[in-house]
ZAMARGU-4260 file (C-alpha; in steps of 0.2 Angstrom, whole numbers, plus 5000, padded with zeros to 4 digits):
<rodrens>
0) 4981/5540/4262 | 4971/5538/4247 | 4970/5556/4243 | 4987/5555/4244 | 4989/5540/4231
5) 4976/5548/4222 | 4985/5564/4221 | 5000/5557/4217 | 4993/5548/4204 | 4984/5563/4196
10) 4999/5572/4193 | 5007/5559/4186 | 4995/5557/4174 | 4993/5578/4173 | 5011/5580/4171
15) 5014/5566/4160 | 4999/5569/4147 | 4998/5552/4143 | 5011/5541/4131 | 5013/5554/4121
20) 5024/5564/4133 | 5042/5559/4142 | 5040/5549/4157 | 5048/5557/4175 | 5058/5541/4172
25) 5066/5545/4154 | 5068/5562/4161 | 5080/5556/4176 | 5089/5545/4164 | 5096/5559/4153
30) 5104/5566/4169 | 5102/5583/4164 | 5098/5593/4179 | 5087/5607/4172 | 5076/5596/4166
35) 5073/5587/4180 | 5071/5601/4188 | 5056/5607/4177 | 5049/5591/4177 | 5048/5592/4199
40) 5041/5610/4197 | 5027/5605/4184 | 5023/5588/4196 | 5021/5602/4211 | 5011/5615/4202
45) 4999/5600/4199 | 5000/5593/4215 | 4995/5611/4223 | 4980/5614/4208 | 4974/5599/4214
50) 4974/5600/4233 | 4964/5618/4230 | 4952/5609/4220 | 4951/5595/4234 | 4949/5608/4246
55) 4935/5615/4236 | 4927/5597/4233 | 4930/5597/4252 | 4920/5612/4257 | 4906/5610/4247
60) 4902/5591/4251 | 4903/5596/4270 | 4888/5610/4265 | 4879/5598/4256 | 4882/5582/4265
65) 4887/5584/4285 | 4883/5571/4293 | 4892/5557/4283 | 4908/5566/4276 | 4914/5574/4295
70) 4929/5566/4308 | 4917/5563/4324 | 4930/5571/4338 | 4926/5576/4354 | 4934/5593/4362
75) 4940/5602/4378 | 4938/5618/4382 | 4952/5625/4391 | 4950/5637/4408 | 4963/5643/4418
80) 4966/5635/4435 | 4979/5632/4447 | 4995/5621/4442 | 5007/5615/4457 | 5022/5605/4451
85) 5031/5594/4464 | 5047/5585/4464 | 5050/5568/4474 | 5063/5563/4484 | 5064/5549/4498
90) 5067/5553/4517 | 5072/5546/4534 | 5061/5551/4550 | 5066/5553/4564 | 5066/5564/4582
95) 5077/5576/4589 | 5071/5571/4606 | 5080/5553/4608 | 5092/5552/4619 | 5103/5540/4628
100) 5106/5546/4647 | 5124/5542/4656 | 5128/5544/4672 | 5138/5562/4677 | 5147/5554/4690
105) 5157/5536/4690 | 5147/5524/4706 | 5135/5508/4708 | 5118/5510/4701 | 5107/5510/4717
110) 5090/5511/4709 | 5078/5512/4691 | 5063/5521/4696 | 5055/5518/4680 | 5050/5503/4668
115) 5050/5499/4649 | 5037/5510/4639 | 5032/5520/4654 | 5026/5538/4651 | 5038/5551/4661
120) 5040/5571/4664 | 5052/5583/4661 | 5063/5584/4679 | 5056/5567/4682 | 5070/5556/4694
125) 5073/5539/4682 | 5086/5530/4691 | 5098/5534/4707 | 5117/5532/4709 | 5125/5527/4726
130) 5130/5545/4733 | 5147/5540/4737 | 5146/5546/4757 | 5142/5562/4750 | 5126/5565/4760
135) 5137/5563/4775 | 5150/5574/4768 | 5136/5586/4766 | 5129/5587/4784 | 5148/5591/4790
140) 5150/5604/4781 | 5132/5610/4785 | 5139/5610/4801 | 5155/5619/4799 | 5145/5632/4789
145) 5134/5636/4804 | 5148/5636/4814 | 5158/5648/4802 | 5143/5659/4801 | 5140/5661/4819
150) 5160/5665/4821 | 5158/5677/4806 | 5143/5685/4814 | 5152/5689/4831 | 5167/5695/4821
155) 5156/5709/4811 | 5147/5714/4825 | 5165/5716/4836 | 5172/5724/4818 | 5157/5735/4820
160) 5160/5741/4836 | 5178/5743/4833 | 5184/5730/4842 | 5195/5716/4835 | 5206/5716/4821
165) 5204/5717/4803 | 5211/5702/4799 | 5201/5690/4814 | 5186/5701/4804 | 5190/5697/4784
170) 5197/5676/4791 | 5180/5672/4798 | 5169/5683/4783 | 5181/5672/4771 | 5179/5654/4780
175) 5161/5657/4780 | 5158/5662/4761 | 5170/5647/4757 | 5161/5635/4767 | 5142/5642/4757
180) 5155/5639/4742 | 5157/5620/4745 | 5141/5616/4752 | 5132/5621/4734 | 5145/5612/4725
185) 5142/5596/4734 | 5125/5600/4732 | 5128/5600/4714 | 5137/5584/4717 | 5121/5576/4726
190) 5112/5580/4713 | 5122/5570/4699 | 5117/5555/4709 | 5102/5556/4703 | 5096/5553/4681
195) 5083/5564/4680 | 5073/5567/4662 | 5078/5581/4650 | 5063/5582/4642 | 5043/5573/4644
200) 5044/5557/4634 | 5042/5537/4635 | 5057/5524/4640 | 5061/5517/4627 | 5075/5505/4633
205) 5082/5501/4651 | 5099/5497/4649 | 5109/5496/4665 | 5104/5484/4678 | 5102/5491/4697
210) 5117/5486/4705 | 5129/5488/4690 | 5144/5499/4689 | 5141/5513/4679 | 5154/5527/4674
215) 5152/5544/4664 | 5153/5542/4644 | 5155/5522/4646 | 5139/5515/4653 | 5122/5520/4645
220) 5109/5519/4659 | 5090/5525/4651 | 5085/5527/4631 | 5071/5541/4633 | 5062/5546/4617
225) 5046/5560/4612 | 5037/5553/4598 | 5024/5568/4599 | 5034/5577/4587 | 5044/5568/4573
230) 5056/5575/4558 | 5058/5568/4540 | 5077/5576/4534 | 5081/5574/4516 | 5095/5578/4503
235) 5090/5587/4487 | 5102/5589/4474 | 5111/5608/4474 | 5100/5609/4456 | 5081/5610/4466
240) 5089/5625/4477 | 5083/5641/4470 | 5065/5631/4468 | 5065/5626/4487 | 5060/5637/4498
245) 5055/5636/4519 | 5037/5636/4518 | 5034/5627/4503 | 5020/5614/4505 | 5026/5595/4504
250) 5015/5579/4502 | 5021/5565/4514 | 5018/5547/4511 | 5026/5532/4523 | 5024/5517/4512
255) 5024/5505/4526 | 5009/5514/4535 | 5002/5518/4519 | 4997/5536/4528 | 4998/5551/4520
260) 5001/5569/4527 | 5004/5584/4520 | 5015/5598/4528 | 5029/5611/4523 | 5048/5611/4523
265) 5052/5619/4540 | 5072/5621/4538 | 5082/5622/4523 | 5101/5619/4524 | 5114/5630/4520
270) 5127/5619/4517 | 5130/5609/4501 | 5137/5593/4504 | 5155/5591/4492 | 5152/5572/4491
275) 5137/5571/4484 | 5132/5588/4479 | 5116/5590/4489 | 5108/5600/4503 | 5098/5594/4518
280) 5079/5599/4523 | 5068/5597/4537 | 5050/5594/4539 | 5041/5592/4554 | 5027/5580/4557
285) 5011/5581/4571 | 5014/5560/4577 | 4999/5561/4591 | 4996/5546/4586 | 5013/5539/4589
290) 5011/5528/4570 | 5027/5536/4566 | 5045/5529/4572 | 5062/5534/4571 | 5073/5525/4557
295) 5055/5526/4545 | 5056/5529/4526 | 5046/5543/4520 | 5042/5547/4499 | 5041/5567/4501
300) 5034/5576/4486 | 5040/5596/4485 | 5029/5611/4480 | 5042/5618/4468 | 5034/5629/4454
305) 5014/5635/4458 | 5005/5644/4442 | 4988/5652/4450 | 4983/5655/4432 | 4987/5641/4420
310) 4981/5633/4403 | 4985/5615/4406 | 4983/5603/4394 | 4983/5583/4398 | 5000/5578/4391
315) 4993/5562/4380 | 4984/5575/4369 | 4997/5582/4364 | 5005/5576/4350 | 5025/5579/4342
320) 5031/5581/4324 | 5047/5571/4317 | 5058/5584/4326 | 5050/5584/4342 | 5040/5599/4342
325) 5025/5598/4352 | 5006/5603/4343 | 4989/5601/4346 | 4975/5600/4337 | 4961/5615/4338
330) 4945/5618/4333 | 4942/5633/4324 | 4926/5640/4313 | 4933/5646/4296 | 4923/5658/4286
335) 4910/5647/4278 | 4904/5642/4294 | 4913/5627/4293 | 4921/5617/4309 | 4941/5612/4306
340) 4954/5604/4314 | 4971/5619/4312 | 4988/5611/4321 | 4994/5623/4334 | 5012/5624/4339
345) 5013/5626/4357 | 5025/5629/4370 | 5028/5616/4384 | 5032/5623/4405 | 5031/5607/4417
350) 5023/5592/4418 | 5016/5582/4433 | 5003/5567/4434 | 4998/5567/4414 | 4997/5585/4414
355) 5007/5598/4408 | 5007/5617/4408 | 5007/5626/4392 | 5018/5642/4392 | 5013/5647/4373
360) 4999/5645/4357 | 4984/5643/4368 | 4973/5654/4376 | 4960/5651/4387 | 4941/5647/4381
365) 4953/5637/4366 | 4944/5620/4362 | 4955/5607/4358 | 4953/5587/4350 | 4953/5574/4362
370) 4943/5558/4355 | 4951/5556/4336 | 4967/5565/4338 | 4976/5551/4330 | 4966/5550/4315
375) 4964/5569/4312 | 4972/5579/4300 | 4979/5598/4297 | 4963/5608/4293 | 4951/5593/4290
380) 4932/5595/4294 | 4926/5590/4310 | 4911/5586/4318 | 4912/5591/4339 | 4900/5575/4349
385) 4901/5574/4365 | 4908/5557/4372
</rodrens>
């Protein structure tokens, strides 16, 4: 600020030459364009004569004199590394294995075979439904197949040695098959008694009480749930979609665990949601452990843009002029010898934890100010400390 003043002041008094000469003041007042004009250009050829001559003032000082007359900075030296930019979204957990079991068939809940939070396997029998009289049902009709079979039997073997009728043949073949028929339905039936688990897992909640009448679709009887392997489903604006990919590595925070995890999106939807403009993905999470739970919120940060070869730069030392354009300040040897400070337009990629990638105007092995960048100034000698 004082060579400026002093600058200015100068070239006043250059273009001026004292009393003698018009004043910039009179020289407005007459409101004669050109000679404004010729007054500016005389102000600015000073103004430039001058700055050379500070320049050289500058340069020699710094020769004779460098430990007093330099801007102590302190500088990074920029290497090419890996930059992974991620994006945040918030999602829900949950488990595709968490089921309400109802009964198949309408009947008086017999028994529970199970308790609260007990551990069961796939097939396992959980609860029993009075049969109805269809185990009795059952043993008739075993009996009427045997019977049928044995009648069928004689028939085949009178058919074989042709004697009886095709038709006593082809009645008793057909009373047999359909008596096998309605003994592996009721079978079937028999079976539905019984609320077996469709998958290895923990009851979660026992519902129904023994005794209760229970019907099919109306009466929930057993919650089973696996938490070995849990879900976190999200929905990412339609904007994200070319960026997000299946495969792509997501860091997993649950805030009321304060656990971290990291993973990668398993599925991503193909659907995009009219309402709200936005796309549904998947990842899937290892709960061993069994911290997680259905219903949990999850802050999922996705891998969208990886650079294996980046100059990044931490964002707060890089500074922007009035219009918004990014520079930096570099330190360069000119050729004297001496050390300067050059603004360098850059080019700005993404940003992400107080750094950012720079597309263009650095290269690597580029020092750059970091300590004094504030109070440094377009090609002004520097000295490089270390901090």
């Amino acid at each position: 600020m004082k060579n400026i003043i002093l600058l200015f002041s100068l070239s006043v008094l250059v273009a001026c030459g004292g009393d003698k000469k018009i004043t910039s003041e009179a020289i407005i007042a007459t409101n004669d364009l050109n000679q404004i004009q010729q007054q500016k250009t005389k102000i600015v050829n000073s103004i430039n004569t001058l700055n050379s001559e500070l320049e050289l003032l500058n340069t020699a000082i710094g020769k004779l004199d460098p430990q007093k007359n330099f801007l102590l900075v302190s500088t990074i030296s920029l290497q090419k590394e890996v930059f992974q930019h991620f994006i945040g979204f918030q999602g829900n957990i949950d488990t595709d294995q968490n089921v309400v079991l109802y009964p198949e068939l309408p009947g008086i809940l017999k028994s529970i075979r199970v308790k609260q939070g007990q551990k069961v396997k796939k097939g396992q029998t959980l609860a029993l439904l009075s049969d109805s009289g269809l185990i009795e049902q059952l043993e008739q009709l075993e009996i009427q197949r045997d019977l049928a079979k044995t009648t069928f039997e004689r028939q085949q073997r009178l058919w074989n040695q042709k004697i009886g009728s095709e038709i006593q043949f082809l009645q008793a073949k057909t009373q047999y098959e359909s008596t096998e028929k309605g003994i592996e339905q009721l079978k079937e039936q028999v079976e539905k008694t019984k609320i077996v688990a469709p998958f290895s897992g923990i009851i979660d909640h026992i519902i129904a009480d023994e005794g209760s009448v229970v019907s099919p679709g109306m009466h929930p009887i057993i919650r089973l749930v696996n938490l070995d392997q849990m879900n976190i489903s999200a929905e990412i604006p339609e904007a994200h979609l070319p960026a997000i990919q299946p495969g792509a590595a997501v860091a997993v925070n649950v805030p009321v665990l304060g656990i971290d995890y990291s993973a990668e999106i398993s599925s991503v939807g193909n659907f995009i949601n009219p309402n709200n403009r936005s796309f549904r993905v998947e990842i899937e999470l290892d709960n061993k452990k069994g911290n997680l739970k259905p219903n949990m919120t999850a802050q999922i940060d996705i891998n969208d843009y990886t650079q294996n070869e980046a100059i990044v730069v931490a964002t707060k030392n890089i500074l922007e002029d009035q219009k918004g354009t990014p520079y930096v300040f570099r330190v360069i040897t000119d050729e004297d010898g001496m050390v300067k400070a050059q603004k360098t337009w850059i080019k700005l990629g993404k940003s992400i934890d107080n750094r950012t990638e720079i597309l263009d105007g650095l290269s690597e092995g580029d020092q750059i100010i970091e300590e004094g960048l504030r109070l440094v100034e377009d090609q002004q000698l520097v000295k490089i400390i270390q901090p």
